[in-house]
NUTI-510413 format. One record per residue (C-alpha): x, y, z negated; residue in three letters; residue number from 0. Coordinates in Angstrom, 2 decimals. Layout:
BEGIN
NODE      east     north        up   type   seq
NODE         X         Y         Z    Ala   NUM
...
// end
This chain:
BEGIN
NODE      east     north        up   type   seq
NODE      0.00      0.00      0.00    Unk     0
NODE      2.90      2.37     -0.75    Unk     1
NODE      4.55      2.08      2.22    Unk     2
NODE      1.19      2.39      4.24    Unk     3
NODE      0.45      5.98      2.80    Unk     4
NODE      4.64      6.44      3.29    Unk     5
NODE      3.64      6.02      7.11    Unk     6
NODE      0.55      8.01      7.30    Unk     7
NODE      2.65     10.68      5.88    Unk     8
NODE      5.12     10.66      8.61    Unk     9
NODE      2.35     10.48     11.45    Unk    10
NODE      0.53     13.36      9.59    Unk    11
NODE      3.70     15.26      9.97    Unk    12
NODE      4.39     14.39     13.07    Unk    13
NODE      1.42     15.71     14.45    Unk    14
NODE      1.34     19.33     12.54    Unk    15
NODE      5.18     19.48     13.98    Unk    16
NODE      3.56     18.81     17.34    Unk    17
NODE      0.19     21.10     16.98    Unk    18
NODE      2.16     23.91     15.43    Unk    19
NODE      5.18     23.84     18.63    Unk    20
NODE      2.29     23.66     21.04    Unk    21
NODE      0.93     26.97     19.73    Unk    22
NODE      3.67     28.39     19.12    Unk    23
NODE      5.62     27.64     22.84    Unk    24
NODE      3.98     30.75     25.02    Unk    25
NODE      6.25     32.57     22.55    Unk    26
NODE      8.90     30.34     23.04    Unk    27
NODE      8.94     30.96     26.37    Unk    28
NODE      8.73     34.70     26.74    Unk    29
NODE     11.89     34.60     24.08    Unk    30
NODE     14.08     32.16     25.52    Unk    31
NODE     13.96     34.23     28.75    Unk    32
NODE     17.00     36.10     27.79    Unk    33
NODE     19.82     35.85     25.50    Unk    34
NODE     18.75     39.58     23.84    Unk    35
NODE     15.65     38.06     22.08    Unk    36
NODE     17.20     34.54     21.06    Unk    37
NODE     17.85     35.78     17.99    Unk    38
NODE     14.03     36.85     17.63    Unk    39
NODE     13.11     33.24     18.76    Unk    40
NODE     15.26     31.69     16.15    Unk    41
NODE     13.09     33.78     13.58    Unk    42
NODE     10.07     32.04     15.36    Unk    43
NODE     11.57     28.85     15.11    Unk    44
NODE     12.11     28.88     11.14    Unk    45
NODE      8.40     30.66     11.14    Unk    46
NODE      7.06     27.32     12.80    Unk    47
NODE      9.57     25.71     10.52    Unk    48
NODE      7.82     27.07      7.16    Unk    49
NODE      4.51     26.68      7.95    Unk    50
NODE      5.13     23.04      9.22    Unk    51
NODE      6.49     22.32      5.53    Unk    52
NODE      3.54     24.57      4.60    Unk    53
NODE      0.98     21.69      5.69    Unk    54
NODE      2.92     18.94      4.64    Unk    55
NODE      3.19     19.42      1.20    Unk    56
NODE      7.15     20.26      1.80    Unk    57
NODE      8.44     22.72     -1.00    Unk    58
NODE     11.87     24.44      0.44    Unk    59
NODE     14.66     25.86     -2.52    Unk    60
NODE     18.11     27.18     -1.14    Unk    61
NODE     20.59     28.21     -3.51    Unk    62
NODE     23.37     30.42     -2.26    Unk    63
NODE     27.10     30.10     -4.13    Unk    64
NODE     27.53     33.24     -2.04    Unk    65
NODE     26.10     35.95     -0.13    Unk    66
NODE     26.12     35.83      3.29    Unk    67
NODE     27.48     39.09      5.34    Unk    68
NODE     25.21     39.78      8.11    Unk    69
NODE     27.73     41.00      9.87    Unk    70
NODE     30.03     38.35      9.85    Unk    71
NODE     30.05     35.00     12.04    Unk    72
NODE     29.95     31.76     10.56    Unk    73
NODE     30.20     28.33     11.46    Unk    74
NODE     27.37     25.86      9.17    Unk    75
NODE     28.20     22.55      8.62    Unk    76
NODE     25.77     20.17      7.05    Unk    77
NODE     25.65     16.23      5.99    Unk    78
NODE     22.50     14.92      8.52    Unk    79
NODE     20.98     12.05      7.08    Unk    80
NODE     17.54     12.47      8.68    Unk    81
NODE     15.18     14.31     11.33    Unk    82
NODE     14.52     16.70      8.92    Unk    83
NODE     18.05     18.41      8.61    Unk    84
NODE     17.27     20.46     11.82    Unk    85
NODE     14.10     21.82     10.31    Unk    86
NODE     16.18     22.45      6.72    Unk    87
NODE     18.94     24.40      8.77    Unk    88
NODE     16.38     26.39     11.00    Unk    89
NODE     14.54     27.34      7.97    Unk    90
NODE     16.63     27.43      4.56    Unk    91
NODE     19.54     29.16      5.92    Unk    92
NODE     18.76     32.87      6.83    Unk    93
NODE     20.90     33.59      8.97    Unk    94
NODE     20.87     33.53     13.10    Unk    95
NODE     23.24     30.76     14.44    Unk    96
NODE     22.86     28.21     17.96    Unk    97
NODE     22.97     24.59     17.10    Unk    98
NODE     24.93     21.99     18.21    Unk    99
NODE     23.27     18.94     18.40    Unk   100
NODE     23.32     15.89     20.06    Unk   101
NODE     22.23     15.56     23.43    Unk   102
NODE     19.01     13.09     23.04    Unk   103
NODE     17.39     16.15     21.38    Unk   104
NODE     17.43     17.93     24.18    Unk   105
NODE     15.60     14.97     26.46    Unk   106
NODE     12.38     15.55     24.13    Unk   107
NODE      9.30     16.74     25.90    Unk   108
NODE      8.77     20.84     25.62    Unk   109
NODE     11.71     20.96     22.67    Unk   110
NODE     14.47     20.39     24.99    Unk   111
NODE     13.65     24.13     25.98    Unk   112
NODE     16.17     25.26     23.12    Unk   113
NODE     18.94     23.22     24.72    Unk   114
NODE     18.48     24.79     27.96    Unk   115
NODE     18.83     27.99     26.37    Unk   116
NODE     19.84     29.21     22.94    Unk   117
NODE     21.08     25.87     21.62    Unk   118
NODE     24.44     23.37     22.94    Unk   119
NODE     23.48     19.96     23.25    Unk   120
NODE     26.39     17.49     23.03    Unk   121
NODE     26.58     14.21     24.84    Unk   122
NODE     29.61     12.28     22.92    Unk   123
NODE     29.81      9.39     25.18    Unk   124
NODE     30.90     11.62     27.74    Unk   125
NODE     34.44     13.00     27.86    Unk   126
NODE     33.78     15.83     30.61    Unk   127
NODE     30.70     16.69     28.79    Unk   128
NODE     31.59     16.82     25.34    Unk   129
NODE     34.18     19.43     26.41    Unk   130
NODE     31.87     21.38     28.23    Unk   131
NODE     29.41     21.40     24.75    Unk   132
NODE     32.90     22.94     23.25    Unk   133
NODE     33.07     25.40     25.77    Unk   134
NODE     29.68     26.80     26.01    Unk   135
NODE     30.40     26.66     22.07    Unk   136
NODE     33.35     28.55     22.10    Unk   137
NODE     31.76     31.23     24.81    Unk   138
NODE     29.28     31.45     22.02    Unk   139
NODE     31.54     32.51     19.46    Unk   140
NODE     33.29     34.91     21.91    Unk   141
NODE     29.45     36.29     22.00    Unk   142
NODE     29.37     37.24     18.48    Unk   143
NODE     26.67     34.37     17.73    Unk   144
NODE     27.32     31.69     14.79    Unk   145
NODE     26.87     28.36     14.91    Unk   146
NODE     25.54     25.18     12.94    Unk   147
NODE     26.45     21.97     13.44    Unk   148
NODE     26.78     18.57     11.92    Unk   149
NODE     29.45     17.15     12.03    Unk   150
NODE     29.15     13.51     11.41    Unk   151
NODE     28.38     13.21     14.92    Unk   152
NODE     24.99     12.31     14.25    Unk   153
NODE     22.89     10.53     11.56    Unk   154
NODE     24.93      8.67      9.26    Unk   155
NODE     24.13      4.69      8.93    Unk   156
NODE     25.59      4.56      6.07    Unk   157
NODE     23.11      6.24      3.27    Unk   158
NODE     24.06      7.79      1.15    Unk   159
NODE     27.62      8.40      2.07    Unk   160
NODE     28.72     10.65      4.88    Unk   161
NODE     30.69      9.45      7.64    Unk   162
NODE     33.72     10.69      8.92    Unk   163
NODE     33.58     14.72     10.37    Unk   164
NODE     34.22     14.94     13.96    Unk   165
NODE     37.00     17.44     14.71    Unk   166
NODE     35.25     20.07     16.97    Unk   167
NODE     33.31     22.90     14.37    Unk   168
NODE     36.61     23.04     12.28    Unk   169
NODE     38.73     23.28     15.85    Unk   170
NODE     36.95     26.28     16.98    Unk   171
NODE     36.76     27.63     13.22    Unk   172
NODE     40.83     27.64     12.95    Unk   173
NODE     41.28     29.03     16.80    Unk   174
NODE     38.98     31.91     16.67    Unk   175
NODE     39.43     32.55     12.72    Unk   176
NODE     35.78     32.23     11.82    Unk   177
NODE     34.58     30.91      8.42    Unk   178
NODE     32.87     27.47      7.40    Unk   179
NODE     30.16     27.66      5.50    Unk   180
NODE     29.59     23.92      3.79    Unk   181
NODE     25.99     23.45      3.14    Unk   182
NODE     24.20     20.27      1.21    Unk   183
NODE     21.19     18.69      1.98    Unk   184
NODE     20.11     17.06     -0.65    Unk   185
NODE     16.24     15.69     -0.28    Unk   186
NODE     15.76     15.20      3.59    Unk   187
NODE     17.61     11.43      3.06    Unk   188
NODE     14.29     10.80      0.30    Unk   189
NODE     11.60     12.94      2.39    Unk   190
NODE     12.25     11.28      5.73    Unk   191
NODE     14.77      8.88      5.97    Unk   192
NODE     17.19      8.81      8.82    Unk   193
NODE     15.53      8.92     12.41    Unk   194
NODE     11.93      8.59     12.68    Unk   195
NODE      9.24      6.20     11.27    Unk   196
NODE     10.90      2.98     10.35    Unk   197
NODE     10.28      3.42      6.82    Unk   198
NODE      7.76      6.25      6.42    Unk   199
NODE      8.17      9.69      4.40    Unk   200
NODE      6.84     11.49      1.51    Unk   201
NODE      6.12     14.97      0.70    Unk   202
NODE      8.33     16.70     -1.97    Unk   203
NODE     11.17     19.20     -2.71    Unk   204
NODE     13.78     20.20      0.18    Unk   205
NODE     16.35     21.19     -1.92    Unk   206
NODE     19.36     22.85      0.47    Unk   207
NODE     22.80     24.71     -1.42    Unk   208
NODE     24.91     26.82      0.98    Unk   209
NODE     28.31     26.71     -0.38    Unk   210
NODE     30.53     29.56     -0.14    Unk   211
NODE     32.23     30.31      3.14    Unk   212
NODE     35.93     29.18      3.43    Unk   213
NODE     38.01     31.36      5.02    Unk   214
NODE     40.32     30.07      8.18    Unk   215
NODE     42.19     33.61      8.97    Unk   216
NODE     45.49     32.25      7.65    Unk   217
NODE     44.81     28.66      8.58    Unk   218
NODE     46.65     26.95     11.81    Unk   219
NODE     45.74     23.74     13.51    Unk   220
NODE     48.22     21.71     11.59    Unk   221
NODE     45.71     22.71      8.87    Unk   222
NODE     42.74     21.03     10.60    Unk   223
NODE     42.81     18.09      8.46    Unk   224
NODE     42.96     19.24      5.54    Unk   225
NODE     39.91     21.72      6.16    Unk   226
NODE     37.66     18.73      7.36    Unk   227
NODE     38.45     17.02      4.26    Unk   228
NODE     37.92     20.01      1.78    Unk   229
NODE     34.72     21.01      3.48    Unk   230
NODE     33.54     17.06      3.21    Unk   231
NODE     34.46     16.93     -0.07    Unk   232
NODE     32.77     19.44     -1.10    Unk   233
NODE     28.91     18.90      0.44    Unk   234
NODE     29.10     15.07     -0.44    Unk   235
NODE     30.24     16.10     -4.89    Unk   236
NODE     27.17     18.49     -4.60    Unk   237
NODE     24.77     16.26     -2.90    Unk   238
NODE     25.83     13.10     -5.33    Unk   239
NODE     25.70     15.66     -8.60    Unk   240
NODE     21.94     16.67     -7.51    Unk   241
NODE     20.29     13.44     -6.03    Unk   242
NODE     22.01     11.15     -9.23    Unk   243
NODE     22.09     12.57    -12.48    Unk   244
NODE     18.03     12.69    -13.37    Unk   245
NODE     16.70     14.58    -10.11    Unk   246
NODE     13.97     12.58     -7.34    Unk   247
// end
């Protein structure tokens, strides 16, 4: 019976995620147009992001180490243990940035619109294209824009441990001096649990901590390492201190 009302759960999110896009896609469209108003659409996006949480009994806390300077870039890294992480990012962090994500996102009916414009997808089995992702990332940074990424490559199999960082986010981070800003998910891996409906979901707390940024600007690539492993260590203490002391 449990895990029946786990998967009516999922469905019934599922389909306000769908209803709400649907609705919200005219706007989409108009914003996407041109690279001046992705910034607005981003806003949009974490709009549709709140009120999809909103009727799905999803209760959103972020807790900043730091402020963030508007004026700054960043680069956000995040642990990605399920669907949900995308929907955390777009709506717990305030702050405008283009994803990098992988590249089956981007073959999903109507969403794939974000990959054609304002987001990179990334298509790790191939060579030739997973340097182009790096390039259209990099032109991205030479933009001004941010970026958020996760850099386990994808959704980790091995719950609830992270895997191994791929090297690209902390690359770009030590070549064009921008910061890393860690950030924890901590619920996502109890509210949906890694890619779809295999096990069901359940409503509850989406409890995200953006860490403070770590500056790069006297960092080289010998460096690169050692950054990947700091910023690792760092989201995987916080997200075992919160999910196993007393907290569900």
């Amino acid at each position: 019976m449990r895990l029946a009302l786990r998967y009516i759960w999922a469905v019934y999110f599922f389909l306000w995620f769908l209803i709400i896009f649907i609705l919200f896609y005219p706007l989409f469209l108009i914003l996407l147009r041109s690279e001046k108003t992705y910034a607005k659409a981003h806003k949009l996006r974490a709009i549709w992001g709140r009120l999809i949480m909103a009727f799905s009994g999803l209760f959103p806390k972020t807790t900043y180490e730091a402020p963030l300077d508007k004026n700054e870039q960043y680069i956000f890294v995040a642990n990605h243990f399920s669907y949900l992480d995308i929907l955390s990012l777009n709506v717990q962090v305030k702050f405008y940035f283009r994803f990098l994500a992988k590249k089956e996102l981007s073959d999903i009916p109507l969403f794939g619109i974000f990959f054609r414009t304002v987001d990179i997808a990334v298509n790790r089995q191939s060579i030739r294209d997973s340097v182009t992702a790096f390039q259209l990332a990099e032109k991205a940074l030479l933009a001004g824009d941010s970026l958020g990424i996760f850099p386990e490559g994808g959704i980790a199999n091995q719950l609830p441990k992270m895997v191994k960082f791929k090297t690209g986010a902390f690359r770009l981070a030590i070549q064009h001096n921008i910061k890393i800003v860690p950030v924890t998910i901590v619920d996502n891996w109890k509210r949906l649990p890694q890619g779809g409906l295999h096990n069901g979901g359940t409503p509850g707390k989406m409890r995200v901590v953006v860490h403070k940024p770590i500056d790069t600007s006297s960092m080289d690539i010998s460096q690169l390492s050692e950054l990947m492993s700091n910023t690792h260590e760092i989201i995987q203490k916080r997200f075992d201190s919160l999910n196993f002391e007393n907290n569900s």
